[in-house]
C-alpha positions as CSV (number, residue, x, y, z in Angstrom):
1,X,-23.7,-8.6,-9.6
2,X,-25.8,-11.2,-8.0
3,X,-24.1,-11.9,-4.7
4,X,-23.6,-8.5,-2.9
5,X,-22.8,-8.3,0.9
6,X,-22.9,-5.2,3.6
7,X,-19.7,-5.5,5.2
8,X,-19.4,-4.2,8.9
9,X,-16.5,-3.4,11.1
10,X,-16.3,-2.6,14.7
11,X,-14.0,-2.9,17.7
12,X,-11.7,-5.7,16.4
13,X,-15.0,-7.4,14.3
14,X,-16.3,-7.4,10.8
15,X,-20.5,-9.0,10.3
16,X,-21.5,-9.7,7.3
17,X,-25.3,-8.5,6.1
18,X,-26.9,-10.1,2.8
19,X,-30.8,-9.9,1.4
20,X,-32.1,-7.6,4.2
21,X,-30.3,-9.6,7.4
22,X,-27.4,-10.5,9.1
23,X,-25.5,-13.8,7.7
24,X,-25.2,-16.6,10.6
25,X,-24.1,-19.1,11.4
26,X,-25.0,-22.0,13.7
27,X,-27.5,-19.5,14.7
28,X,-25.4,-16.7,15.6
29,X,-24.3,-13.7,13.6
30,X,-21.4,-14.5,11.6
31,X,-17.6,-12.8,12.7
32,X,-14.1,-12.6,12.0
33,X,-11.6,-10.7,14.1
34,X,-9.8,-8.3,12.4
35,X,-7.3,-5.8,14.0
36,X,-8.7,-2.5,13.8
37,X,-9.6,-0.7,16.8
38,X,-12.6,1.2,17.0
39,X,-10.8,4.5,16.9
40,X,-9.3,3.6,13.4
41,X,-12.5,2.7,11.4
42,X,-13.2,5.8,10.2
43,X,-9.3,5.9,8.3
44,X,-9.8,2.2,6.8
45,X,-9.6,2.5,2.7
46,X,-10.0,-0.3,0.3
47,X,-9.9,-1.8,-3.2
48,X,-12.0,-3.9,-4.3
49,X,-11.6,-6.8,-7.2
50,X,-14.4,-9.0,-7.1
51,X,-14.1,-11.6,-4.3
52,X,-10.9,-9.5,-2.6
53,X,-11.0,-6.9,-0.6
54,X,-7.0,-4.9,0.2
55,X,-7.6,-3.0,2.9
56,X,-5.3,-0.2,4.1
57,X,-5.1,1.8,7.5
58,X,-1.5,3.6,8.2
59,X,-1.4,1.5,12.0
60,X,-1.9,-1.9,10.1
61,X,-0.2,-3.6,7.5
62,X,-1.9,-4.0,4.2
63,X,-4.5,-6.9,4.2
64,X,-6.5,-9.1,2.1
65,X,-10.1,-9.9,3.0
66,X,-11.4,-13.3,0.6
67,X,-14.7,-14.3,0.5
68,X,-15.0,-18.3,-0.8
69,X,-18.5,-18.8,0.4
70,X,-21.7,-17.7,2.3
71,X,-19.9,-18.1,5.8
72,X,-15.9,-18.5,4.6
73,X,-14.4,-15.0,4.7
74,X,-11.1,-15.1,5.6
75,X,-8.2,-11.4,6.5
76,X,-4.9,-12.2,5.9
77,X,-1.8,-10.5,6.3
78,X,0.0,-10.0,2.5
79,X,3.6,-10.6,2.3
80,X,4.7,-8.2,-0.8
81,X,7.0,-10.1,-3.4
82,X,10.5,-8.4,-3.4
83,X,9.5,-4.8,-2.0
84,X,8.6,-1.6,-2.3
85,X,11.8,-0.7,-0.8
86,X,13.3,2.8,0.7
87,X,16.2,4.6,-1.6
88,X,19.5,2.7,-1.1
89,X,21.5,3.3,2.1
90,X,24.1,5.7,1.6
91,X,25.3,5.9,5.0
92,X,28.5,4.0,6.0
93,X,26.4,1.5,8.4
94,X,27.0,-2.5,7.0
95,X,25.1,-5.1,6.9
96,X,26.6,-8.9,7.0
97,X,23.8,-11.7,6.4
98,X,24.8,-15.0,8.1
99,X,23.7,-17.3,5.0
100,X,22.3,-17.3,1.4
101,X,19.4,-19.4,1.8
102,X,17.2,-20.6,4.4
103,X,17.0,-19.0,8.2
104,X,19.8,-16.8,9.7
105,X,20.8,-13.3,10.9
106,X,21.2,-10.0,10.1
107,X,24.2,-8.4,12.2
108,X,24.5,-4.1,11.1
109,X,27.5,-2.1,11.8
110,X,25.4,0.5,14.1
111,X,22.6,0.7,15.5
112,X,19.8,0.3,12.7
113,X,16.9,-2.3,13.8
114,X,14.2,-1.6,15.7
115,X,11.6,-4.4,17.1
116,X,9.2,-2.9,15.2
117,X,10.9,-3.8,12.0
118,X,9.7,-7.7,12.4
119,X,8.4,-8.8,8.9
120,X,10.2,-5.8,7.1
121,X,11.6,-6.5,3.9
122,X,15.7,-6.1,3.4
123,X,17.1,-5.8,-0.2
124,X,20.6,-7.2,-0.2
125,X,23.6,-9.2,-2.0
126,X,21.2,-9.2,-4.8
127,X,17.9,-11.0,-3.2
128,X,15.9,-9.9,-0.5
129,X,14.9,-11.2,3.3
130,X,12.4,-10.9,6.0
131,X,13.1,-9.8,9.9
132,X,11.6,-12.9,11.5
133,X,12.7,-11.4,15.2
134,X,14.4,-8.7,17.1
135,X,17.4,-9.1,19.2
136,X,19.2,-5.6,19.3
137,X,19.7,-2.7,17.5
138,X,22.7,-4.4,15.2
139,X,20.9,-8.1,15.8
140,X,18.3,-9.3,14.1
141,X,16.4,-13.0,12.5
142,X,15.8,-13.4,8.9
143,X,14.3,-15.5,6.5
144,X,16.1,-15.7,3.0
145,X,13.2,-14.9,0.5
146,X,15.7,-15.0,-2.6
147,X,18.6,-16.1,-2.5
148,X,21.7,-13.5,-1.6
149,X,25.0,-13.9,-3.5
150,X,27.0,-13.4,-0.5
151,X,27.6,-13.3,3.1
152,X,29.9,-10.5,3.8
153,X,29.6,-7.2,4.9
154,X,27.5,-4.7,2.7
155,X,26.8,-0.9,3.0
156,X,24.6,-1.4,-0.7
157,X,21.2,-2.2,1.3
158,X,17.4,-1.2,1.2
159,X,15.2,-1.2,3.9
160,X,11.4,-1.9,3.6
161,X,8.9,0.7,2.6
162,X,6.4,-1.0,4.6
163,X,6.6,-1.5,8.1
164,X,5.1,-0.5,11.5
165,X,8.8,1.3,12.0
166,X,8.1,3.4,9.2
167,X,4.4,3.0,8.7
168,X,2.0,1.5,6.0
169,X,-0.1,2.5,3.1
170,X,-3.1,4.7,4.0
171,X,-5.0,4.2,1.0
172,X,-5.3,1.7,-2.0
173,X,-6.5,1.6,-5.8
174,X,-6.2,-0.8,-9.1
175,X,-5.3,1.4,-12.1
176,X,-4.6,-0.3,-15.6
177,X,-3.7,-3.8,-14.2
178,X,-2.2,-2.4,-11.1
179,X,-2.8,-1.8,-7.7
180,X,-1.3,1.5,-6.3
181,X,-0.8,2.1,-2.9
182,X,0.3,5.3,-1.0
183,X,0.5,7.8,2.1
184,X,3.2,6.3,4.5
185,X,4.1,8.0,7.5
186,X,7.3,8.6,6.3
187,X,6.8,8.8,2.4
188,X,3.5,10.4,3.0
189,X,3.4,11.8,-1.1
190,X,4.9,8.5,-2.5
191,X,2.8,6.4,-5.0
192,X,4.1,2.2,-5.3
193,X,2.8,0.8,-8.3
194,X,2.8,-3.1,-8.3
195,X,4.0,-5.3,-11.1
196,X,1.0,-5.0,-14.2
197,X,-0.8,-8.3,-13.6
198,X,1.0,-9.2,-10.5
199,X,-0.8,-7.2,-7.6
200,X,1.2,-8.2,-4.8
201,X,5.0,-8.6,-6.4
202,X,6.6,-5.2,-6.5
203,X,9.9,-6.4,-7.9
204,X,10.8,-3.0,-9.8
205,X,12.8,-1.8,-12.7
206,X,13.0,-0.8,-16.3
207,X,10.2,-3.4,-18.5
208,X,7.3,-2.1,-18.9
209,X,5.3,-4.5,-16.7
210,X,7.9,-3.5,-13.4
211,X,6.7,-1.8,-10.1
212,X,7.7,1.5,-10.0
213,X,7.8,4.1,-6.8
214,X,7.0,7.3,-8.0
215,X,7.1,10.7,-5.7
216,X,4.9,13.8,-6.4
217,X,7.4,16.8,-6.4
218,X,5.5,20.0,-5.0
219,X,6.4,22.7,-2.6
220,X,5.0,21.2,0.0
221,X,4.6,17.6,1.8
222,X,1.3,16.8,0.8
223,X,0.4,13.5,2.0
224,X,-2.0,11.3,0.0
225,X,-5.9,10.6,0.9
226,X,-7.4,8.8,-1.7
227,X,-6.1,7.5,-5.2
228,X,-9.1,6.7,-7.5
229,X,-9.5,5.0,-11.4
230,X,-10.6,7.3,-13.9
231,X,-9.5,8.0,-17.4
232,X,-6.2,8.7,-15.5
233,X,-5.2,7.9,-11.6
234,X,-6.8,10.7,-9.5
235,X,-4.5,11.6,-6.4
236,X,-6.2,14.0,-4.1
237,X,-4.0,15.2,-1.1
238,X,-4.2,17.2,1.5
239,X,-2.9,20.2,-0.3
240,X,-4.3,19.6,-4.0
241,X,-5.5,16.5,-6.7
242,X,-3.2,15.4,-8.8
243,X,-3.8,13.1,-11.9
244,X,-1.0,10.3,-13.1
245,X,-1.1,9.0,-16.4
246,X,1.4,8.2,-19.3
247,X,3.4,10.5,-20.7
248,X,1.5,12.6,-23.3
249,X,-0.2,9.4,-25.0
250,X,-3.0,7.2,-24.8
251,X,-0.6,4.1,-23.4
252,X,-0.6,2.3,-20.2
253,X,1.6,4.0,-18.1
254,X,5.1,2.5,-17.1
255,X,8.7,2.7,-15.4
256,X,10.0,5.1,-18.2
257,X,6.4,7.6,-19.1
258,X,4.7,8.1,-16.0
259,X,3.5,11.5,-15.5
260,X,2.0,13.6,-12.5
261,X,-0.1,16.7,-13.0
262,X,-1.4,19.2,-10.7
263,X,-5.1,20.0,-11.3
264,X,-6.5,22.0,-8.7
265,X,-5.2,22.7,-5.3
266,X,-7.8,22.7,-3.0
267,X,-7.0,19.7,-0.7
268,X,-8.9,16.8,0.8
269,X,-9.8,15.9,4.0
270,X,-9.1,12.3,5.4
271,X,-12.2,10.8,4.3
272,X,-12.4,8.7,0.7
273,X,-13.3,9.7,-2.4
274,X,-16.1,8.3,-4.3
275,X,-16.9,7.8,-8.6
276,X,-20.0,9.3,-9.7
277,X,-20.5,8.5,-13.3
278,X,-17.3,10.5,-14.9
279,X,-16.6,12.4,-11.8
280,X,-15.0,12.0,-8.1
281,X,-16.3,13.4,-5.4
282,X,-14.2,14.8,-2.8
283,X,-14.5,16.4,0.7
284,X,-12.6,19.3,1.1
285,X,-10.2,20.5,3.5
286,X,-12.0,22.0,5.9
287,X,-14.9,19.7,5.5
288,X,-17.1,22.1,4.9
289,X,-17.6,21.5,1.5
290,X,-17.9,18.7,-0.7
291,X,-16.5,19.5,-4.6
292,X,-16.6,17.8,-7.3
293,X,-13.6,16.4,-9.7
294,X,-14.1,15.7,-13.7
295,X,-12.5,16.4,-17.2
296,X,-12.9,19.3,-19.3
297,X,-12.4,18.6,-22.9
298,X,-11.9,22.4,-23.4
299,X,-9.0,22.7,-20.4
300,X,-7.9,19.4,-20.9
């Protein structure tokens, strides 16, 4: 509330503005590089929790922009805790890790890697590891990042939700201890709730405080523009807004009573949402109109 900052971002850049000027330092305006191109500014989307910023663009992996002082802003790179992952392979295609623990490869059955999958996460043999390097289609490097109970050949194996093979979030919100991300080029109506309390570890499962991927079912593939916190999660899409909340009652949501509404179906354009008081407001479609999202106690 006291120490408020203008943030902007160029070709590759972000400056910093405070109190009517540009913050410097040694004389000369203050900049860090970050790796957006000029072309994608307009498609970054963010989050903000005090002195952290998670930014998301779909070309980029998700970020996190810290501010410890005047002049010490730092962007780094997040390295998700144990997901999200895609559904479990079910084709007949192996895997066979070459240790438990520590540094090794990853050797598939068939083709399967791509050298865009470096830093994708793998679930399998009961941990999970990183792609540290490509070396073929069936050959890749990985770091063990829990340990696996095995080294032999597996077709029980999830790939990485996140990834510049498969794409990255597009936008970002924190709703009731959690921060939601969605609109991947390839799950482009899939919400990924983080662990409750744990914003970057999206271990899921069945407890109440577990991340959980949840998919908005409609008749068409709607991808997600903005997800903002209100009473409930507002969703809007590109073909309709959607509100997530528990199931029927005034608890948090979790694993086992999420629920997805349909409220109106007029569609968004690629361009975030913004609160006003008990509303969001949202630019159509077409962008020729902007409209205007809240409850009715009457409609419910």
């Amino acid at each position: 509330t006291t120490q408020t900052y203008i943030l902007e971002f160029g070709d590759q850049y972000m400056r910093v503005y405070k109190d009517k000027g540009q913050v410097l330092s040694s004389g000369s305006p203050f900049e860090i590089s970050t790796p957006y191109l000029e072309a994608e500014l307009f498609d970054i989307k963010f989050a903000q929790s005090a002195d952290v910023l998670y930014i998301c663009h779909p070309n980029h992996a998700v970020r996190k922009l810290s501010r410890t002082g005047h002049t010490a802003w730092t962007l780094t790179e997040i390295e998700f805790t144990n997901g999200p992952y895609l559904v479990q392979n079910s084709t007949a295609t192996t895997i066979t890790p070459s240790a438990t623990t520590g540094t090794g490869t990853l050797t598939a059955s068939a083709s399967l890697f791509a050298s865009t999958d470096v830093n994708r996460l793998v679930a399998i043999h009961g941990g999970y590891v990183k792609i540290t390097g490509f070396t073929s289609a069936t050959l890749v490097d990985m770091e063990v990042k829990e340990t696996l109970s095995a080294t032999t050949a597996t077709a029980d194996w999830n790939l990485g939700a996140f990834s510049d093979t498969q794409g990255h979030p597009s936008c970002v919100s924190f709703f009731e201890q959690r921060l939601v991300f969605a609109g991947t080029d390839v799950e482009p109506q899939t919400l990924f709730f983080s662990k409750s309390g744990d914003y970057e570890n999206m271990t899921s499962g069945t407890n109440a405080d577990d991340a959980m991927i949840y998919t908005i079912a409609s008749n068409q593939v709607n991808r997600v523009r903005y997800l903002k916190a209100t009473r409930t999660l507002i969703v809007g899409t590109s073909g309709g807004e959607f509100t997530v909340s528990a199931d029927g009652t005034d608890a948090a949501i979790t694993p086992t009573n999420i629920t997805i509404k349909k409220q109106s179906s007029y569609g968004t354009a690629n361009v975030d949402a913004i609160p006003a008081g008990n509303a969001i407001l949202f630019l159509q479609k077409a962008k020729r109109k902007i409209r205007e999202l809240s409850y009715n106690f009457d409609t419910d």
